[in-house]
N, C-alpha and C positions, 0 to 999 in steps of 0.2 A: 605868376601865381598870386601874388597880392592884385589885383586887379580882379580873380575871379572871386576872393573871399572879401571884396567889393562889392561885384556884383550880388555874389550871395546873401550878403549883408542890405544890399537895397530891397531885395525880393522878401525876405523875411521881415521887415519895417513895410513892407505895404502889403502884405499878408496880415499882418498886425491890425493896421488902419483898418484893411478889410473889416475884419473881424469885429473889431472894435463899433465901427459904424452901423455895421448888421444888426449889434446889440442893443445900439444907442437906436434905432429904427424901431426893434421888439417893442424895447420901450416907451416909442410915442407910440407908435399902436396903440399898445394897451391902454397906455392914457387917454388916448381919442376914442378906443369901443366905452372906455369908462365914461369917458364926457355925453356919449351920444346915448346911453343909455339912464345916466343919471339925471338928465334934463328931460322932465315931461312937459313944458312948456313952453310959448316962445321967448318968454325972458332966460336971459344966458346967463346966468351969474358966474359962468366960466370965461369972458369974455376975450383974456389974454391966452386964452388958449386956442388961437386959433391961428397964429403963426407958425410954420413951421421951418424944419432945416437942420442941418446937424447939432446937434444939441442944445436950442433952440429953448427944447423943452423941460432943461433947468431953470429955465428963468419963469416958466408959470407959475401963478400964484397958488401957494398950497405945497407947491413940491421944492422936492431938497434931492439933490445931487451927491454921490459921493465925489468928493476933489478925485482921484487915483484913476476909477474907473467912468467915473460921468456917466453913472447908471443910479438909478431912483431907489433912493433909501427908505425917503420920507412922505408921506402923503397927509398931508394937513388939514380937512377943509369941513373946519365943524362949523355949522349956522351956516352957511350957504347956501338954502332953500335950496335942496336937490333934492327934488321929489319923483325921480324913475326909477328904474331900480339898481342892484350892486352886480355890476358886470362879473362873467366870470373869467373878462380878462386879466381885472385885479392880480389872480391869481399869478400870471406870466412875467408881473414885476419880483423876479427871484432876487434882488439887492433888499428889497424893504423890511426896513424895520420897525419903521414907525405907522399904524394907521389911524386917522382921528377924521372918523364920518360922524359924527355923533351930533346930533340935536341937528339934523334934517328931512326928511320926512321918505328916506326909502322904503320902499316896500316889496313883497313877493320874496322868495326865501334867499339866505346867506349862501354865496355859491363854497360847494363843498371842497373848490382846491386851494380856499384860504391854508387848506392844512399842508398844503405844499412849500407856504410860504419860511422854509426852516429857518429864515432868520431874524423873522418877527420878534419882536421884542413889545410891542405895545401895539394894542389894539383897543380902539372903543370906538362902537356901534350904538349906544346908548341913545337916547331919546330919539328912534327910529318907528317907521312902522311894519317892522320885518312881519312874517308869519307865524303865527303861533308856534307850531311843531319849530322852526327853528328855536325860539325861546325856550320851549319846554324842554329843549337836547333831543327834541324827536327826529329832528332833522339828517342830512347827509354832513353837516359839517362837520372838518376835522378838529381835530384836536390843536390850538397853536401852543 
């Protein structure tokens, strides 16, 4: 008996890991559709973000990790001359709470599943060149 709630005990620790990796994966995703989208240029001012590997993608500049879960809290990267636009994979990072795009030159409108983000805490978009109807609240963006 103790040997099967062993083995049951290994399977449910790498079910875990599974899961876990899956998420940490979601995560640089979205960070790479973000990067490929926010660069209209061929300078890379994302330059460290081009390694990757299991969690790899705490160590890019701009981003913050929670210790617990080693999923994306934070996204930092104001004055970074990222002039393409705001990916709507942004929205898939479901840990963040922090966003700070502010003072680089994107454009085309604010994607509307920022309002998914339930546990955003701070957000600034400011000195951007979003779309008017987003600015004006015409737009599809939610509410954070």
């Amino acid at each position: 008996m103790p040997m099967r709630r062993l083995l049951m005990l290994l399977v449910v620790v790498s079910m875990s890991t599974l899961i876990l990796s899956a998420t940490e994966v979601d995560d640089q995703t979205a960070l790479l559709a973000f990067k490929a989208a926010a660069i209209s240029t061929n300078d890379d001012p994302l330059v460290s973000w081009n390694s990757t590997g299991a969690g790899v993608f705490c160590s890019w500049e701009g981003v913050t990790c929670g210790a617990r879960h080693r999923r994306v809290v934070a996204l930092r990267l104001p004055s970074h001359g990222l002039t393409g636009i705001l990916s709507p994979a942004i929205g898939n990072l479901s840990f963040l709470r922090t966003l700070d795009l502010s003072n680089n030159g994107f454009r085309g409108d604010i994607p509307g599943n920022l309002g998914r983000l339930r546990r955003l805490q701070y957000l600034d978009l400011s000195s951007n060149a979003f779309s008017e109807a987003n600015l004006l609240g015409k737009g599809s963006f939610g509410e954070v």
